[in-house]
N, C-alpha and C positions, 0 to 999 in steps of 0.2 A: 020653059024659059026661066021659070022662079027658081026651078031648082038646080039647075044648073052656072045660075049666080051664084048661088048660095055655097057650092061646093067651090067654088073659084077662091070663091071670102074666105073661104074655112083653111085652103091649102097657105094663102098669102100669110095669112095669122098665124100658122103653123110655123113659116120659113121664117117670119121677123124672131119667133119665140126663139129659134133652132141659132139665129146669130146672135141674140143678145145672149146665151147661153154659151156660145162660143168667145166671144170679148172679154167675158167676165176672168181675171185673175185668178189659179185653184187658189185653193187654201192653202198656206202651209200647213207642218204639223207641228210647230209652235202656236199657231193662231187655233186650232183642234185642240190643243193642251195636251198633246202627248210629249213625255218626256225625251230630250234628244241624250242619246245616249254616245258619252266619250270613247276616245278610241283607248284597248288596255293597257297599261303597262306596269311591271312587277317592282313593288316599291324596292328600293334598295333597305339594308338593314343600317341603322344611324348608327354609330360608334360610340361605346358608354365610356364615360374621361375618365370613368373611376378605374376601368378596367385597362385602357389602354395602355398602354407603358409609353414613357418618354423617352427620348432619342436619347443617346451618352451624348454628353461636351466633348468635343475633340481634345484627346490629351494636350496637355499643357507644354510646349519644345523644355527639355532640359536642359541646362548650363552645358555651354560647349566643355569639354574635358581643357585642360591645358598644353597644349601645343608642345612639346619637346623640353628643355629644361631652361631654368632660367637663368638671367646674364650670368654667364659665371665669374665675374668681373670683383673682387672686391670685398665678397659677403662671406661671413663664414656660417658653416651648414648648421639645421637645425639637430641638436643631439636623436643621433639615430639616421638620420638621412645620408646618406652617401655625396660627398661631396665632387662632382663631375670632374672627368678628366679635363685637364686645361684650364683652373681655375689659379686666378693670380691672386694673392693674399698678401696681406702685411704681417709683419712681426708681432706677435699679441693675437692673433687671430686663427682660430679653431677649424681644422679639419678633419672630418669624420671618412675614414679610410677602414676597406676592406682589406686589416694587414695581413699580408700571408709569409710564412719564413720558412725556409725547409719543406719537408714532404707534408707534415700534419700541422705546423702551425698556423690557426687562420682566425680573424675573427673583429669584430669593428672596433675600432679602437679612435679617440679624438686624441689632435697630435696637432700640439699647440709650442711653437718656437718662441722662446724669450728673449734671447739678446745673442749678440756675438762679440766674444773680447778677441783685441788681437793682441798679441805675445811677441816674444823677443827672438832672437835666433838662440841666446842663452838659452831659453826654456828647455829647446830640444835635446842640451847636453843629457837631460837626464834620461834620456831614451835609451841613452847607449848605444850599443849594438843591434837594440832591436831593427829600427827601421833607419838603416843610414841615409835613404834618399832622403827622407825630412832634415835631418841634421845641417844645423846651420843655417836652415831657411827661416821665413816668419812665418809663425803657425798661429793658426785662428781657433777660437772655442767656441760653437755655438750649443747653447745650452736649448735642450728640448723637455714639455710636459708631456706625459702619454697617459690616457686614463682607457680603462678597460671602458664597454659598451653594451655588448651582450654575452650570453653566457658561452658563447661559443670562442671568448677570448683569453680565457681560462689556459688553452689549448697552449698559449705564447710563452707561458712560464718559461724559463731559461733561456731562451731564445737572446740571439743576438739584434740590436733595435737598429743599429747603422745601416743594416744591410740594405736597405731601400731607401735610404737616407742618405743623400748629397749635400754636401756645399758646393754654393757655387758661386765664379768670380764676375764682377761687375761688367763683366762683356757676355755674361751669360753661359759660358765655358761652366764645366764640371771641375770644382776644387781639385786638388791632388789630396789625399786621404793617408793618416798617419796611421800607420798599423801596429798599436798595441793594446794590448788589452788593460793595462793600468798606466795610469798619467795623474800623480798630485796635481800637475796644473790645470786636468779635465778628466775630471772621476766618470766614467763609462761606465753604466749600468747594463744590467742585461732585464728584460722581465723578469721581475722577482718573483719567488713561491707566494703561491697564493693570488695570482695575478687573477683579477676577474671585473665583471661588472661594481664602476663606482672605483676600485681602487688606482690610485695616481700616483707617479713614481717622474722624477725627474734625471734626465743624462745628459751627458755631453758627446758632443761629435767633434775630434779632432780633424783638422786640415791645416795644410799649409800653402806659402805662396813662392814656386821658388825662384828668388831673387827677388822675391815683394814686388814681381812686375803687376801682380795686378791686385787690388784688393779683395776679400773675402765678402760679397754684401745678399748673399740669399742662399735659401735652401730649398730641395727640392723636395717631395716623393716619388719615386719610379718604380714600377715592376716589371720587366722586359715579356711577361708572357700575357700582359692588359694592355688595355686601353693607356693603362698613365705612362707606356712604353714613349709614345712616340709626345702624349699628350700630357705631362705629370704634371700637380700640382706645385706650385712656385709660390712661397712665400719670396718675401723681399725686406730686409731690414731700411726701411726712410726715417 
């Protein structure tokens, strides 16, 4: 009977050991002291500022270019610039014209109007027989500067200067044009020897009005195979 208690006691003490052993919390392996080991990942390489290069600056917009030509109302051209078909100028005022004459004569030339006299219907007796339609009409002088410009105006020497050269009458109408080559009362030059860059020579453009119906008050330039055909440049005597 003793020993058979005794074994009873022994298994009971056994099973409370076996549940206090089950209750108890494991250990971590933090609280063990083993090191927890991170999960890996491959560093990236840093970027050396010495080495890098910097972005360019977006270029800078440049000045819009200039739009078509300017008023041509009024201004006279800078020497050497071409002065636009359709520009209206005064008397005293400089335009710079691509003059062409004949087959070979061409070349820039500034072509500056001074005054215009008018004349009597006597004047034209002296014509004679050259041009009888003038004869007896009132004939107008308008006196012109021409200065050469580039070397390519050289080319103009002898050359006749009227030919592209109009008067015109105060309704806008085209003068009627005296045809002679010498007139005391308006000396007509031609480009002279030696005509070039720098050198200026001064002439005269005869016209008249017949019957004086209208007066003589502007000149033109025209080329019939350009722009200044339809568009020529028009000084105006005010």
């Amino acid at each position: 009977m003793t020993k058979k208690l005794l074994a009873l006691l022994g298994v009971g003490a056994l099973t409370i050991t076996l549940a206090a052993c089950s209750s108890a919390e494991p250990e971590t392996r933090l609280e063990r002291g083993e090191k927890q080991e991170m999960p890996y990942a491959e560093p990236g390489l840093p970027e050396d500022p010495a080495t890098s290069e910097p972005a360019e600056p977006a270029p800078e917009p440049s000045d819009p270019a200039p739009s078509g030509t300017s008023d041509p109302g009024g201004q006279s051209a800078p020497s050497g610039e071409l002065t636009p078909p359709g520009t209206e100028l005064s008397f005293g005022e400089t335009a710079t014209i691509d003059f062409t004459v004949g087959t070979q004569g061409q070349g820039l030339v500034e072509i500056t109007p001074l005054s215009i006299t008018k004349g009597s219907p006597q004047d034209t007796e002296e014509l004679g027989d050259v041009d009888e339609d003038a004869k007896g009409n009132t004939p107008y002088f308008i006196e012109v500067e021409i200065t050469g410009v580039d070397e390519a105006s050289t080319s103009l020497e002898y050359y006749n200067v009227d030919s592209n050269l109009e008067g015109l009458f105060d309704n806008g109408e085209r003068a009627d044009r005296v045809y002679t080559s010498s007139w005391s009362k308006c000396p007509i030059e031609y480009f002279p020897s030696g005509f070039g860059p720098g050198v200026t020579f001064t002439t005269c453009i005869p016209v008249y009005s017949a019957g004086d119906e209208h007066e003589v008050t502007g000149l033109h330039y025209t080329r019939w195979d350009t722009d200044y055909d339809s568009k020529p440049v028009v000084w105006t005597d005010k």
